[in-house]
C-alpha positions as CSV (number, residue, x, y, z in Angstrom):
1,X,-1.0,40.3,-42.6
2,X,1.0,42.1,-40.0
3,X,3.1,44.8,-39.5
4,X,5.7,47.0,-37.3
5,X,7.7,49.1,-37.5
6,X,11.2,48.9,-36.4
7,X,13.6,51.8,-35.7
8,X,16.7,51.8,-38.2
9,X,20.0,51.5,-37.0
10,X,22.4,55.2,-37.6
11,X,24.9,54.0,-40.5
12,X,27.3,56.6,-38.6
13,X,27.2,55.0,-35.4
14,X,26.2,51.2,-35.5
15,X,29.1,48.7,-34.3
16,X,29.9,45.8,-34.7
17,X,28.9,42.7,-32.3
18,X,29.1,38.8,-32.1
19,X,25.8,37.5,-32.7
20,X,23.5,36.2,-29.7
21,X,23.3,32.1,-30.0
22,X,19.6,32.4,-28.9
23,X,19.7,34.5,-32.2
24,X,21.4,31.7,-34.6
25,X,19.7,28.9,-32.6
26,X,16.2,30.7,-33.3
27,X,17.2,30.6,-37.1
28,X,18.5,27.3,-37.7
29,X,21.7,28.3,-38.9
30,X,25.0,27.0,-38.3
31,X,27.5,28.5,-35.6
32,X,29.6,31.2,-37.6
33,X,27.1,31.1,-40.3
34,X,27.0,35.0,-39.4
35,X,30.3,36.3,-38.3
36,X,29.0,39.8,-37.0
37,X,25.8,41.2,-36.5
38,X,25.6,45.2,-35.7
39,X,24.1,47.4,-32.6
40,X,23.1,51.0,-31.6
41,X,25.4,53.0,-30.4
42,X,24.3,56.9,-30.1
43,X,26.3,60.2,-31.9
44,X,25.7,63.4,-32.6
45,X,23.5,62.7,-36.1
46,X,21.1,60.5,-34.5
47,X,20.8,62.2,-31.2
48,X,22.8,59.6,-29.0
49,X,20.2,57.4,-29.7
50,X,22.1,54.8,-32.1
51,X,18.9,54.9,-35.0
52,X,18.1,56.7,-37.6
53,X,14.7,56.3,-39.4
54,X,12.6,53.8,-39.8
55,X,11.7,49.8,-41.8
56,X,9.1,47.7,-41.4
57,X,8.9,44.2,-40.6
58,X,5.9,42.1,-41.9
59,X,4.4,38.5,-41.1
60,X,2.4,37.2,-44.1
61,X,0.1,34.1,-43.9
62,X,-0.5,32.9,-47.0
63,X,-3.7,30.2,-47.1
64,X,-3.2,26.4,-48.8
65,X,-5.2,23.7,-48.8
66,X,-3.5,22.6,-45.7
67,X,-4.9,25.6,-44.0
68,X,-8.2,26.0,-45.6
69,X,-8.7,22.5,-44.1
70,X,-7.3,23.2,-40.5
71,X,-9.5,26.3,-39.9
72,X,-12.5,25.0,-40.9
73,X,-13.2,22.9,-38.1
74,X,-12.5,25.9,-35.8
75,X,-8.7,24.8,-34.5
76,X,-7.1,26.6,-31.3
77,X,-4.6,29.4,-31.8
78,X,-1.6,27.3,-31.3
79,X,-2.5,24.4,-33.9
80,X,-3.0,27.6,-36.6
81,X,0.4,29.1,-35.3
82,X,2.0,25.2,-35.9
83,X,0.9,25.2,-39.1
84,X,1.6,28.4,-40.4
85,X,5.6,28.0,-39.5
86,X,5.3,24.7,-41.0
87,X,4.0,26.0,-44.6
88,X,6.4,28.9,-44.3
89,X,4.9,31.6,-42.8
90,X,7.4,33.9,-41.5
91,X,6.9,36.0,-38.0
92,X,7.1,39.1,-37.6
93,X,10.5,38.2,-35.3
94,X,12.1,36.0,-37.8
95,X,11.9,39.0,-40.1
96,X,13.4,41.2,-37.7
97,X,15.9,39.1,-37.0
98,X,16.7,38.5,-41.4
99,X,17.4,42.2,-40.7
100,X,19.8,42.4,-37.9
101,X,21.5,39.7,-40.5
102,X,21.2,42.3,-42.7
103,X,22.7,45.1,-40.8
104,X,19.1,47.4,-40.8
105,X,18.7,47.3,-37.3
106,X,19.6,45.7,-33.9
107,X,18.2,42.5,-32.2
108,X,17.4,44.8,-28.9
109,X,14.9,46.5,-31.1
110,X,13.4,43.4,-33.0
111,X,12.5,42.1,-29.3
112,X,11.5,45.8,-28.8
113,X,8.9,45.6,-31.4
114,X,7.8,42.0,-31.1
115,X,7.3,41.5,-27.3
């Protein structure tokens, strides 16, 4: 299990974008799946700084048999990585990025976080 946290974006300030393709590419979802997405922007309330409090985003890898049997053998990093996306495992950036979808926060802080 892992965990950030991610800045919240001001509900008084955040604006409306288009969405990045990298974004919707990264996803698999169609183009104009998601119409808008939002970004900071900076007012008075949140100090010109376009957030306001703060959310977490979490990565949970959740053992099957698939990966009982792929770690036992000591496997490298990558093949454990492979097959944790392919049994569903979300990352921490695919969870950011559910909530830039969302509205929560902006895509500048999900790379922020998870770089």
């Amino acid at each position: 299990f892992r965990s950030r946290l991610a800045r919240r974006l001001c509900p008084n300030c955040k604006e409306r974008c288009s969405p990045p393709d990298g974004m919707i590419k990264k996803l698999n979802l169609k183009p104009g799946a998601v119409p808008f997405i939002y970004r900071e922007r900076g007012c008075e309330k949140c100090g010109g700084t376009g957030y306001r409090g703060r959310m977490g985003i979490h990565e949970l890898l959740v053992m099957n048999n698939d990966m009982r049997s792929l770690v036992r053998p000591s496997p490298s990093i990558t093949e454990l990585r492979k097959m944790a996306l392919k049994s569903g495992t979300l990352t921490l950036q695919i969870d950011g990025l559910f909530k830039v979808i969302q509205g929560d926060t902006s895509v500048n802080e999900i790379l922020r976080v998870t770089t």
